[in-house]
C-alpha positions in Angstrom: 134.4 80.6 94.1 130.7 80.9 95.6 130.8 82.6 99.2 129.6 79.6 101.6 129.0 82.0 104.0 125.2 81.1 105.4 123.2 84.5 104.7 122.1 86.6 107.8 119.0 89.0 107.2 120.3 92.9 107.7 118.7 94.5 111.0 117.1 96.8 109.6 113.2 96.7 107.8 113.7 96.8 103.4 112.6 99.8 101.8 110.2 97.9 99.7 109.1 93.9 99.3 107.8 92.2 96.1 106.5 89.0 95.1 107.8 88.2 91.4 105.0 87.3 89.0 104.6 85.2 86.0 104.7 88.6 83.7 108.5 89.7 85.3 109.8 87.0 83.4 112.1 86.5 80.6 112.8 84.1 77.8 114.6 81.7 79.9 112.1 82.1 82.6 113.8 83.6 85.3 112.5 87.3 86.1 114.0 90.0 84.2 116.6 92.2 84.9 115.3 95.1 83.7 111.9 94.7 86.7 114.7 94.2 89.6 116.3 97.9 88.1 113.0 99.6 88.4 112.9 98.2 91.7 116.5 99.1 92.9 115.9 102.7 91.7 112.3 102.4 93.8 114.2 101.6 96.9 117.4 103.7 96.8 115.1 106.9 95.5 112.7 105.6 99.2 115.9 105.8 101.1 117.3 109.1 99.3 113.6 111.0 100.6 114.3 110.0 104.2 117.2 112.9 104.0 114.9 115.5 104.1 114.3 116.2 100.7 110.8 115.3 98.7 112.3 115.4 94.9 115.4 113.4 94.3 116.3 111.9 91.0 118.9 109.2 90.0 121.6 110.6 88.5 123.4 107.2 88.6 123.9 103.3 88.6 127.4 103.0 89.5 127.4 99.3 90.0 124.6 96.6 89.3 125.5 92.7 90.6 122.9 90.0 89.6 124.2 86.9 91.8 121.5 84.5 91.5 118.7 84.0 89.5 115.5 85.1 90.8 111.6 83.4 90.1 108.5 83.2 90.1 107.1 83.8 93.5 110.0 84.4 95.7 109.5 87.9 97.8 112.0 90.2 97.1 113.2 92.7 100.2 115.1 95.7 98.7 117.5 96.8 101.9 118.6 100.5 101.1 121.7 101.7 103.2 122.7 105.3 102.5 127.0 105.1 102.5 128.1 108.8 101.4 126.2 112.3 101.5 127.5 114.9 99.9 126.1 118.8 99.2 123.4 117.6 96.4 123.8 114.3 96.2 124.0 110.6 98.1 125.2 107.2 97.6 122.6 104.6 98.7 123.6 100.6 98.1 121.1 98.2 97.6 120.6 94.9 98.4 118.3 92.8 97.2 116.9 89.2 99.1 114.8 86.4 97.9 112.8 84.9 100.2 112.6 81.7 98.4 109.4 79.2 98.3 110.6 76.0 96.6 112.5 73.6 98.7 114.6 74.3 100.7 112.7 78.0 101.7 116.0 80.0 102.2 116.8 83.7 102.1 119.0 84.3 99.3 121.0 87.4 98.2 120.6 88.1 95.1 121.3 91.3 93.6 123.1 94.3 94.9 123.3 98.0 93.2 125.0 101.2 94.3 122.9 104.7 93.3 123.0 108.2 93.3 120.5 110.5 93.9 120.7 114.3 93.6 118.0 116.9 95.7 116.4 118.9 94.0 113.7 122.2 93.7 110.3 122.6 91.7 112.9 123.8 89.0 114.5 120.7 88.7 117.6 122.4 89.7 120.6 120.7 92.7 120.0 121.9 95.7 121.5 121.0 98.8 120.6 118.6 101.0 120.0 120.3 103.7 117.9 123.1 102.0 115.2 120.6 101.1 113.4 120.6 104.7 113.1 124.5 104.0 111.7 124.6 100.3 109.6 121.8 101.2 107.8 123.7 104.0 106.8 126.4 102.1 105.5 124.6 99.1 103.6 122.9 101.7 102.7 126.3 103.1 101.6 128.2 100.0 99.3 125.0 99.2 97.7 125.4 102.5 96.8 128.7 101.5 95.4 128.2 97.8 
């Protein structure tokens, strides 16, 4: 049974917004799952960076949701909310809005994912978390100097 719940925007500002275009679509003319994936991962891999690290890299989709169809011009607002951080790695669930323009204009939830990102160095190699601040610095450093 549908959630009649009305829909209340999240407080916070989305990691990314996206108006869907004609070339998203699929056969059946809706937009394609596979363009709201590559957005998800955008937003959660947005949300993973703003723990201190500059290299982070999905190292899973746990869950994926697709609750309503989405079109042809509705804006899409990717909320990222980061739920778990661990040594290397943290959980960041996305959800994903439609601000809809065909009558009757509402905001609509539409998909919602749960990520995993793992830090890591210039050697593509886990690193902590909180080790990323420091090796970030002095790659910053050692361009500076070149």
């Amino acid at each position: 049974m549908p959630d009649e719940t009305p829909y209340s925007r999240p407080v916070h500002e989305p990691a990314i917004r996206v108006m869907m275009m004609p070339r998203d679509t699929n056969a059946h003319g809706t937009i394609f799952g596979g363009v709201l994936l590559s957005y998800v991962d955008q937003a959660g891999a947005i949300a993973a960076r703003k723990l201190g690290c500059a290299r982070v890299v999905t190292v899973a989709m746990d869950s994926v949701e697709f609750k309503h169809p989405v079109f042809v011009g509705d804006v899409l607002s990717f909320y990222a909310e980061v739920t778990k951080i661990g040594r290397t790695s943290a959980r960041i669930r996305i959800t994903v809005v439609a601000e809809r323009f065909e009558p009757p204009c509402e905001n609509e939830p539409v998909t919602t994912a749960e990520l995993v990102y793992v830090a890591i160095d210039e050697d593509r190699k886990a690193i902590p978390f909180a080790e990323c601040r420091i090796q970030d610095a002095a790659t910053a450093a050692a361009k500076k100097k070149k």
